[in-house]
C-alpha positions in Angstrom: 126.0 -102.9 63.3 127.7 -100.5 61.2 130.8 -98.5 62.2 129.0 -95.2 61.9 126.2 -96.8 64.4 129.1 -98.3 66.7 130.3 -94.8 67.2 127.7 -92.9 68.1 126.4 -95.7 70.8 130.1 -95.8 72.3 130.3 -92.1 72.6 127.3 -92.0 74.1 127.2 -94.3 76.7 131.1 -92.5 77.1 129.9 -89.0 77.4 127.3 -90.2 80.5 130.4 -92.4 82.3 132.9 -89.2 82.0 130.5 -86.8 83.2 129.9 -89.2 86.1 133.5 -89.3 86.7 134.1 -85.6 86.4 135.8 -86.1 83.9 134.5 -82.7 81.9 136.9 -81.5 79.0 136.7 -85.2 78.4 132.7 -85.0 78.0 133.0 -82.3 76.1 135.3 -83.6 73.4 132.9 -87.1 72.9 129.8 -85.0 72.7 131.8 -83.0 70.1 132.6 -85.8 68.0 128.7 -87.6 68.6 127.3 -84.7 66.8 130.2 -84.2 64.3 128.5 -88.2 63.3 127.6 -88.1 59.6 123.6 -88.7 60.0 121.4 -90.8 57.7 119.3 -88.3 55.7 116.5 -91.1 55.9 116.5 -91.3 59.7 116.9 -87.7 60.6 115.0 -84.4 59.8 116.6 -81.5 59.0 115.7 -79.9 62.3 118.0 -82.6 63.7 120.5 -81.7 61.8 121.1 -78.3 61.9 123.8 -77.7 63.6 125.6 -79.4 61.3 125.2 -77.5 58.0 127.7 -75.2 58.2 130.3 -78.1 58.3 129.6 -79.3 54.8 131.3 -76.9 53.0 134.5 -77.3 54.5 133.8 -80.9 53.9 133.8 -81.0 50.4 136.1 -78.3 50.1 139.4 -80.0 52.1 138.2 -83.8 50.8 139.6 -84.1 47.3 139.5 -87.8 47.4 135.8 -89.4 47.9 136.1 -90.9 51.7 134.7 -93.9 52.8 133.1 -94.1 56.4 134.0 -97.4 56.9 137.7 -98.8 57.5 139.6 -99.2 54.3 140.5 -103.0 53.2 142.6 -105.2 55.2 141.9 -102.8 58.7 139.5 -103.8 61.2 138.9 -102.3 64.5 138.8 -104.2 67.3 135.4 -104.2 69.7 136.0 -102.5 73.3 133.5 -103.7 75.3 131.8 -100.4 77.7 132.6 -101.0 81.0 130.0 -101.8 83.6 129.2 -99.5 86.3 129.6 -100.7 90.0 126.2 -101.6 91.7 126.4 -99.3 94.4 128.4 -96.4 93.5 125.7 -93.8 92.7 125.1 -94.0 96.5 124.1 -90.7 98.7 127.8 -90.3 100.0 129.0 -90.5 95.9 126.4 -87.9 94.9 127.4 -85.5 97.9 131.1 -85.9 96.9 130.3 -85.1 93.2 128.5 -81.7 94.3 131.4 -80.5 96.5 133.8 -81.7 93.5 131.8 -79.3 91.0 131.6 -76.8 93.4 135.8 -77.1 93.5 135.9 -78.5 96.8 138.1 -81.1 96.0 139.3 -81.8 99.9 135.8 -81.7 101.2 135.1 -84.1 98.4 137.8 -86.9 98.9 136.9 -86.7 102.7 133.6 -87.4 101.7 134.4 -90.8 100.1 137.2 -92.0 102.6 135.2 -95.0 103.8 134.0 -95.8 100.1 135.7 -98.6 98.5 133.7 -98.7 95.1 136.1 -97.9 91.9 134.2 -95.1 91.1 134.4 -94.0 94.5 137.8 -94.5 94.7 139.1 -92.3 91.7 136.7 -89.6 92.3 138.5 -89.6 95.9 142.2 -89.6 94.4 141.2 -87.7 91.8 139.9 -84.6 94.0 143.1 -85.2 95.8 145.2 -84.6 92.7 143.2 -81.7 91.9 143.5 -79.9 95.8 147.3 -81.0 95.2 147.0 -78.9 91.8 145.1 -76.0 93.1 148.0 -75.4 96.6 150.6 -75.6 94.1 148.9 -73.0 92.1 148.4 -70.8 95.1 152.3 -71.1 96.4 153.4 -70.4 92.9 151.1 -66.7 93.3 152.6 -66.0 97.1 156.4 -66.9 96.8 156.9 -65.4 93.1 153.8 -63.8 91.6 151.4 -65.0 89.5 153.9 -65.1 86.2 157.2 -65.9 88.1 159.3 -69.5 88.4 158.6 -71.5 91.1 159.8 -74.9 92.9 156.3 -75.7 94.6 155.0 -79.2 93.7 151.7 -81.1 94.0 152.1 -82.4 97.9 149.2 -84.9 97.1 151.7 -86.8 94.3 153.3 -89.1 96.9 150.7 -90.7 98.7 148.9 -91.3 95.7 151.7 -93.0 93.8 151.7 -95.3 96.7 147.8 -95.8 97.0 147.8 -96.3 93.4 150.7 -98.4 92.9 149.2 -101.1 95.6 145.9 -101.5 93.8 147.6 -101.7 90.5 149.9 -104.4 92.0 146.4 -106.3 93.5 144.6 -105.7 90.7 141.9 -103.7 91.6 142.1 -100.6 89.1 139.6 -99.8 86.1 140.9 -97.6 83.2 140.2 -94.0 84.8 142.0 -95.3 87.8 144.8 -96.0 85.3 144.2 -92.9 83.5 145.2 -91.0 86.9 148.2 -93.2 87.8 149.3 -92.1 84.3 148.9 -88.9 85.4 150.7 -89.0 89.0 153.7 -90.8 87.3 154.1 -88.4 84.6 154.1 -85.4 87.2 156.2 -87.2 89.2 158.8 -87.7 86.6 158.4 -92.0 85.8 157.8 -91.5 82.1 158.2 -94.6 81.0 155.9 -96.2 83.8 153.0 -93.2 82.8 153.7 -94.6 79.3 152.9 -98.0 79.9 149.7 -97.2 82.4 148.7 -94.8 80.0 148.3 -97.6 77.0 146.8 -99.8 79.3 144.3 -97.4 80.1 143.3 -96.3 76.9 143.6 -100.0 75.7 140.6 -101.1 78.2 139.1 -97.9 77.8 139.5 -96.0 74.6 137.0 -92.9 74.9 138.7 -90.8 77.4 140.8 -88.1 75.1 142.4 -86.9 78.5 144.1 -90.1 78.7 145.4 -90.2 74.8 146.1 -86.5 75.4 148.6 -87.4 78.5 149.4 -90.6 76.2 150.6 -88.1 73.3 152.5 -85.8 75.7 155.3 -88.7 76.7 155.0 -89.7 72.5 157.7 -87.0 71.8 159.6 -88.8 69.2 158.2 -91.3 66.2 160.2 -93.7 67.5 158.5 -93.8 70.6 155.0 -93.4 69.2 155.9 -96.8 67.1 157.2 -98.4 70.1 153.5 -98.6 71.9 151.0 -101.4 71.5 147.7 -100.0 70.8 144.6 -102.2 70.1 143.3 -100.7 66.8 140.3 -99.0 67.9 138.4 -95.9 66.2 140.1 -93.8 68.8 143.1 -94.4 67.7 143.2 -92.6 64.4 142.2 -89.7 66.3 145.8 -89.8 68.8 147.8 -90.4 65.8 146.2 -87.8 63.9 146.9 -85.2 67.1 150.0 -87.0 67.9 151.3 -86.5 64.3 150.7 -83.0 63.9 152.9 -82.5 67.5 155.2 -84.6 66.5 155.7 -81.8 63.1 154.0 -84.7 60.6 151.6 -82.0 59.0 150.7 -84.0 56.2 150.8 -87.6 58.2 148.2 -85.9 60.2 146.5 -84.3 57.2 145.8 -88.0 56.1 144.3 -89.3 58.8 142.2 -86.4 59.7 140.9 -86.6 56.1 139.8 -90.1 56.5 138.2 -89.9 59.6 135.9 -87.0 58.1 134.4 -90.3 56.4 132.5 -90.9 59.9 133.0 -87.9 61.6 132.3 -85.8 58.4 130.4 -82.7 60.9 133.0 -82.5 63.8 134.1 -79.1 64.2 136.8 -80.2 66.1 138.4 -82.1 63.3 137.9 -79.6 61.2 139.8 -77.1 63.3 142.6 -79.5 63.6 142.7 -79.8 60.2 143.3 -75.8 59.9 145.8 -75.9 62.5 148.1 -78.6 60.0 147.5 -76.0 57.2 148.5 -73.5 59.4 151.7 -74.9 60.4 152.1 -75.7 56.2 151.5 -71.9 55.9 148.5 -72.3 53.3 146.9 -68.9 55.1 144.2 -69.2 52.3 142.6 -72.4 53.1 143.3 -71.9 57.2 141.0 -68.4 56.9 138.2 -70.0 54.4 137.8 -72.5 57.2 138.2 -70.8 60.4 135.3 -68.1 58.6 133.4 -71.5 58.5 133.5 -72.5 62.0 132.4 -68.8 63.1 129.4 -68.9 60.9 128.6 -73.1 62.3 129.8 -71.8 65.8 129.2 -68.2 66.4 130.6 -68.5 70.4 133.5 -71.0 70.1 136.9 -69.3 71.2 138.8 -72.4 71.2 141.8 -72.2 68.7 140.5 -68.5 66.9 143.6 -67.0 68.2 145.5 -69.7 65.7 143.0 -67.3 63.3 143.9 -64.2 65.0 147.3 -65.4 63.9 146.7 -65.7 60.6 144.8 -62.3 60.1 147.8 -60.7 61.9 150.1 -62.2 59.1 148.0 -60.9 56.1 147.4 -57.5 58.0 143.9 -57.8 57.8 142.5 -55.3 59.9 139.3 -55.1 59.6 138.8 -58.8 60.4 141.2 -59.3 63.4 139.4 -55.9 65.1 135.9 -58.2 64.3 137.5 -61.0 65.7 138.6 -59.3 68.7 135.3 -57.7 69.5 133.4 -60.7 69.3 135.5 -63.0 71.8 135.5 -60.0 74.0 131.9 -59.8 74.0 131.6 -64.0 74.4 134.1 -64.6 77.4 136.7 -61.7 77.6 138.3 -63.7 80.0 139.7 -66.6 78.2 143.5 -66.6 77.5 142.5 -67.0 73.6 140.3 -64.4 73.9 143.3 -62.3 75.7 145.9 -63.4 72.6 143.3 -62.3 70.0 142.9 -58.6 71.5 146.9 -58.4 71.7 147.4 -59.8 68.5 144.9 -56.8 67.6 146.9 -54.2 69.4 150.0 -55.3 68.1 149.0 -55.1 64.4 148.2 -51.3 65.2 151.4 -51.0 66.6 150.5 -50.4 70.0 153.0 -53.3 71.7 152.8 -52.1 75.0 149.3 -52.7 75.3 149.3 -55.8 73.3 152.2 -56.9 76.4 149.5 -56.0 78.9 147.2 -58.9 77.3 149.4 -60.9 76.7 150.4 -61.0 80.8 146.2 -61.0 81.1 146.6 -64.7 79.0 149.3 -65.9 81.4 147.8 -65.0 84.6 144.6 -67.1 83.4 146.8 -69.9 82.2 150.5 -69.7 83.0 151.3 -72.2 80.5 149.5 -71.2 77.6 152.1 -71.6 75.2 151.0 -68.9 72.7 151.3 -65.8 75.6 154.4 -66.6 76.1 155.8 -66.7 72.5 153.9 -63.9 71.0 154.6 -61.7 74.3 158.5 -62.8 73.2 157.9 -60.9 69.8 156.5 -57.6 71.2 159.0 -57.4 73.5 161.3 -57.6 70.4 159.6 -55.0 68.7 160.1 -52.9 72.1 163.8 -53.5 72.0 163.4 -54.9 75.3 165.8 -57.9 74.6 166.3 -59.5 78.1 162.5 -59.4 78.5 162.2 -61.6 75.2 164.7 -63.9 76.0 162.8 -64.6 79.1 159.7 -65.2 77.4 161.0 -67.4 74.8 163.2 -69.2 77.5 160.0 -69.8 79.4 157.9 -71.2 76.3 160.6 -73.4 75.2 160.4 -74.9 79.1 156.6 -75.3 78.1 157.1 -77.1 74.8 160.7 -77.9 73.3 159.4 -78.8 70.3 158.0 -74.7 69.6 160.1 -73.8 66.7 158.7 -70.5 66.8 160.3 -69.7 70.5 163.4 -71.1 69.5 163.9 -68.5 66.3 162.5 -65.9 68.9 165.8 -66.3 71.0 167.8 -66.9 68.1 166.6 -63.6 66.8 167.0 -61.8 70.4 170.6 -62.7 70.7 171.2 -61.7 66.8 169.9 -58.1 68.2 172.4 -58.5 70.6 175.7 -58.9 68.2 175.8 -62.7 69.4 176.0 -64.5 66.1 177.2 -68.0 67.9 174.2 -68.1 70.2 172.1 -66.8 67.8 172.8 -69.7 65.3 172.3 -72.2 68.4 168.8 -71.8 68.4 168.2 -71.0 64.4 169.3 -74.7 64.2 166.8 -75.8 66.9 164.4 -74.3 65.0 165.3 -75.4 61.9 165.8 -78.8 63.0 161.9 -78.7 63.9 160.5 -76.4 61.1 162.7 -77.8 57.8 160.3 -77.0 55.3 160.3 -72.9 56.9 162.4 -70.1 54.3 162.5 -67.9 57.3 164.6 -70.3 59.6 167.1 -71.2 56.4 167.4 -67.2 55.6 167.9 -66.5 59.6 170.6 -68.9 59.8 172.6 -68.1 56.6 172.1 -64.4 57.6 173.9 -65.3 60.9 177.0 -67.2 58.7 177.4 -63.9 57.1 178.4 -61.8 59.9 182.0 -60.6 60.3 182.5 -62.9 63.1 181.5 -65.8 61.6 182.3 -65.1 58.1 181.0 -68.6 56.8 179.9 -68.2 53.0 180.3 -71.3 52.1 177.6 -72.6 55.0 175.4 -69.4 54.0 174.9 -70.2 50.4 173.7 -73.9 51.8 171.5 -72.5 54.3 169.6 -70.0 51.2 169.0 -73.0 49.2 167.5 -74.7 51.7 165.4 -71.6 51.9 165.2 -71.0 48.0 163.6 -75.0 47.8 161.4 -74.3 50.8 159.1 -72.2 48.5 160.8 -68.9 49.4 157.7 -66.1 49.8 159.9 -63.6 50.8 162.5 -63.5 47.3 165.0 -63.1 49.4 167.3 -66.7 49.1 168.0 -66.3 45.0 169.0 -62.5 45.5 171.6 -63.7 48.3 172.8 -66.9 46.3 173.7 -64.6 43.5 175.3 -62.1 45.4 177.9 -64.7 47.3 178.7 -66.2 44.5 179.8 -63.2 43.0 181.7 -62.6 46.1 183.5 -65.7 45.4 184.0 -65.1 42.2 182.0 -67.5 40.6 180.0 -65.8 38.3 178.7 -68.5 36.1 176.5 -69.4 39.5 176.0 -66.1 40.1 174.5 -65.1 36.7 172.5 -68.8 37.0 170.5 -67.3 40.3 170.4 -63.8 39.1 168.5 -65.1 36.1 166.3 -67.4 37.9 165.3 -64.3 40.6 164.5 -62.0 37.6 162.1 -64.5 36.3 160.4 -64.9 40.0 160.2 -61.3 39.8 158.8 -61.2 35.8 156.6 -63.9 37.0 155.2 -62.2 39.9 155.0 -59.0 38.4 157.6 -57.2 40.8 159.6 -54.4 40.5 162.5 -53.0 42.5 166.5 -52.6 43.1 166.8 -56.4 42.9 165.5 -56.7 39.5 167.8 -53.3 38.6 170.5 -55.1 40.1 170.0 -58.3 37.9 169.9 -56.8 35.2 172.6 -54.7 35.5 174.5 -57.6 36.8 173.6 -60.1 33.8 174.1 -57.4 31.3 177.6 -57.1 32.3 178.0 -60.8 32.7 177.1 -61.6 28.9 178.9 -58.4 28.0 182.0 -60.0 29.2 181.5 -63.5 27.8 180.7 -61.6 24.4 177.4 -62.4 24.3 176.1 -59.1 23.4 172.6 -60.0 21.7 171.7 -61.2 25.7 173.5 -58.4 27.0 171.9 -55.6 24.7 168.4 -57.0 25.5 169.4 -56.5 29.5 170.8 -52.9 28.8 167.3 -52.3 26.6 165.3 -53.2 29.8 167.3 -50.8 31.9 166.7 -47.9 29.4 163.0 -47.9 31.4 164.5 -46.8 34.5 165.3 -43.3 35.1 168.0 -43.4 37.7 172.0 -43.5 37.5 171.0 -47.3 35.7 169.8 -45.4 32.8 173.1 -44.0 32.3 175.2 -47.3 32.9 173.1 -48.9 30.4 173.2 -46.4 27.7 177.5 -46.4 28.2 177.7 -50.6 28.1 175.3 -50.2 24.8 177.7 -47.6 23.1 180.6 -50.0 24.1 178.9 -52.7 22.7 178.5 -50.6 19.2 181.7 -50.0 19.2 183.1 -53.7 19.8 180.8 -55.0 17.1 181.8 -52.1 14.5 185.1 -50.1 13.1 183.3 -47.2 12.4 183.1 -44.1 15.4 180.6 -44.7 18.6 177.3 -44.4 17.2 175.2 -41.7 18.9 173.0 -43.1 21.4 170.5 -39.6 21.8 168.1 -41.4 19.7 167.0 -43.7 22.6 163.9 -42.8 24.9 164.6 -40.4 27.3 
């Protein structure tokens, strides 16, 4: 059987044994990928393939290199047999239990299936436990602090089903979603390294539930630790190093393997989504929108990940498309916390931050750890001057996710508002430390060594050329560079970036004080050094302007005359007014 055949019988034989588990989000990912399955053209009509059109585009646009669907040489995946189901467990008391679960009666459930000793039986059981545990927690987070407020409230259910579980992993009686939700219980309960090694063994038996890689890739937060874990080589696998990879910062690591499991999974919106997201993080806005425009057109209802487009839009000030955007989540489910980050991106990009706050507070009461809310509702509150508001935003996103650069850089800029340059470089470094290849975070540190009270120039002009050789889109590194070293007094180096920023700016066809104070700069500089061919050529260029320049250049000119000759200055009317 073929690898592309293999997958598609796994994942669906997965998608019915999730559902049955409900296991949901889980479901939905498998049936995801089963249709993103490259189909034969000779076995399928184009009525059965229709949903999959739109995809091929972005297909062969993002593929440069021809990608085979089977395993490259040397790699073979290993065969995971599908678990059998127990005999009995679709009984009448299972079936009941399932319809109270789906109805969110999760206690009503698990009492249900107390007397039911069937592994099916018994995670649903736990599960629904865990889930009633979840949902009280929630509900004591709302009465003792509000719906967005800090809390202590736990899970009640975690200790009695770290014992249950624990005894039937020590007599052997657990299946891989039994594992799956030990992982789980030990994780909340603080026994990472335990979670960790349930968690492999889950996914090791069992290797097409995504919640457990998902959990799996949460305790992977360093590469050491992702290298550390014994994973059989499975299909499923590329797909957690691919999402681990692009957590773990290792864009184009992630890049790579998402490219080369297009080879099978050539339709799969979701990998082409992740694929924007890793473009995203590379800044490449071009290729991000041409894709996300994609999905829309292949997807017209999906609101997963558009406010990573809303994102974009926001950064190239595209209004038109953003309000577009905003309308049509609105109109699809208004009540999503994307949706809700989409409409106050849209506010905020008219300027109206107060109302763009007022959604992003909408996002968080529907999901008080969507990480985005928090961040983005960090930056308006910036932009309101409300400082001690922002830090609490950021403070409470970085508590979310350490590893959100973008947080970080948010409190570094908050306590830079407030004239705190040593707490403000504090977090530039965390940020920088997990964004290297940013210009923003280099520029935002070196601005901070620059301040009277730190007064480091000699750790600024590192910091801009880190930013100048991290494809600087703002021109603001070489400018800097120039200017410190002429501080210094080292104006061989400054002259060397002056130059080099006046042909960014030929090149990209600005114009500007900075390219006035080049030249002005240079044409002094080879003045001095007597090089007054270069130096006249500078002073010619200025003769364009028509400010106080004008004038400088025309009196370094008639200096220059007079150097080169004995006779009396030469009258310099004849030049262009």
């Amino acid at each position: 059987m073929s690898l592309i055949e293999s997958c598609r019988n796994e994942l669906r034989t997965a998608i019915s044994q999730l559902n049955g588990r409900c296991l949901y989000s889980a479901a939905k990912w498998a049936a995801e990928q089963l249709v993103g399955i490259k189909q034969d053209p000779a076995k399928y009509t184009p009525s059965n393939t229709r949903f999959q059109r739109g995809s091929s585009s972005i297909c062969r646009r993002f593929c440069t290199n021809e990608i085979s669907s089977t395993p490259v040489a040397g790699v073979s995946y290993v065969s995971t047999p599908v678990m059998e189901e127990d005999e009995v467990v679709d009984s009448d008391f299972y079936l009941l239990a399932k319809s109270y679960f789906d109805c969110r009666e999760y206690r009503r459930a698990a009492h249900v299936l107390r007397d039911q000793t069937g592994k099916k039986s018994v995670f649903l059981r736990c599960y629904a436990l865990y889930l009633a545990g979840e949902k009280r927690k929630e509900e004591e987070m709302i009465e003792l602090e509000g719906p967005l407020g800090k809390s202590d409230a736990v899970n009640r259910e975690l200790i009695s089903l770290e014992r249950e579980l624990s005894t039937l992993r020590k007599n052997g009686t657990m299946d891989p979603f039994i594992l799956y939700l030990y992982g789980l219980v030990l994780k909340d309960k603080g026994s990472e390294n335990l979670a960790r090694t349930v968690l492999v063994e889950s996914v090791n038996s069992y290797p097409w539930n995504w919640n457990s890689w998902l959990e799996l890739q949460s305790l992977c937060t360093t590469i050491d630790i992702l290298n550390s874990i014994n994973l059989n080589n499975h299909w499923m696998k590329d797909f957690f190093l691919a999402s681990t990879y692009q957590e773990l910062r290792m864009h184009n690591e992630a890049l790579t393997k998402y490219e080369y499991l297009q080879g099978t999974f050539g339709f799969s919106n979701y990998l082409q989504a992740q694929i924007a997201k890793a473009q995203y993080s590379l800044r490449e806005f071009e290729q991000v929108e041409v894709v996300f425009e994609e999905l829309l057109r292949n997807d017209p209802y999906r609101v997963e990940d558009m406010d990573m487009y809303s994102n974009v839009l926001y950064a190239k000030e595209c209004f038109s498309a953003l309000s577009y955007l905003a309308h049509r989540v609105f109109t699809t489910d208004k009540y999503r916390p994307e949706s809700c980050c989409i409409i106050g991106n849209y506010y905020s990009l008219k300027g109206q931050h107060e109302k763009s706050v007022v959604y992003f507070r909408r996002a968080l009461k529907l999901n008080k750890n969507y990480l985005s809310a928090w961040t983005l509702m960090g930056h308006e509150y910036v932009e309101m001057k409300n400082t001690p508001a922002a830090i609490d935003a950021y403070r409470r996103a970085v508590d979310i996710n350490p590893r959100d650069y973008r947080a970080w850089y948010g409190l570094g800029q908050a306590f830079e508002m407030m004239h705190m340059p040593f707490y403000a470089l504090h977090y530039f470094r965390k940020s920088v430390f997990l964004q290297p290849n940013d210009s923003r975070l280099w520029i935002a540190m070196a601005q901070c060594y620059e301040t009277e009270q730190l007064h480091m120039l000699e750790e600024a002009i590192k910091c801009y050329r880190m930013a100048a050789n991290c494809n600087d889109s703002e021109a603001i590194a070489l400018n800097q560079l120039a200017k410190l070293h002429h501080a210094l007094g080292r104006d061989e180096e400054a002259a060397f970036y002056y130059k080099k920023d006046l042909e960014r700016m030929e090149a990209e066809e600005r114009e500007g004080p900075n390219m006035v104070e080049a030249l002005i700069f240079l044409a002094t500089h080879c003045r001095a050094h007597n090089r007054f061919e270069d130096a006249e050529v500078y002073c010619t260029r200025l003769l364009d302007y028509t400010g106080p320049e004008k004038e400088t250049a025309k009196s370094m000119l008639r200096g220059m005359r007079m150097a080169q000759s004995s006779f009396p200055a030469m009258d310099v009317e004849h030049f262009p007014p």
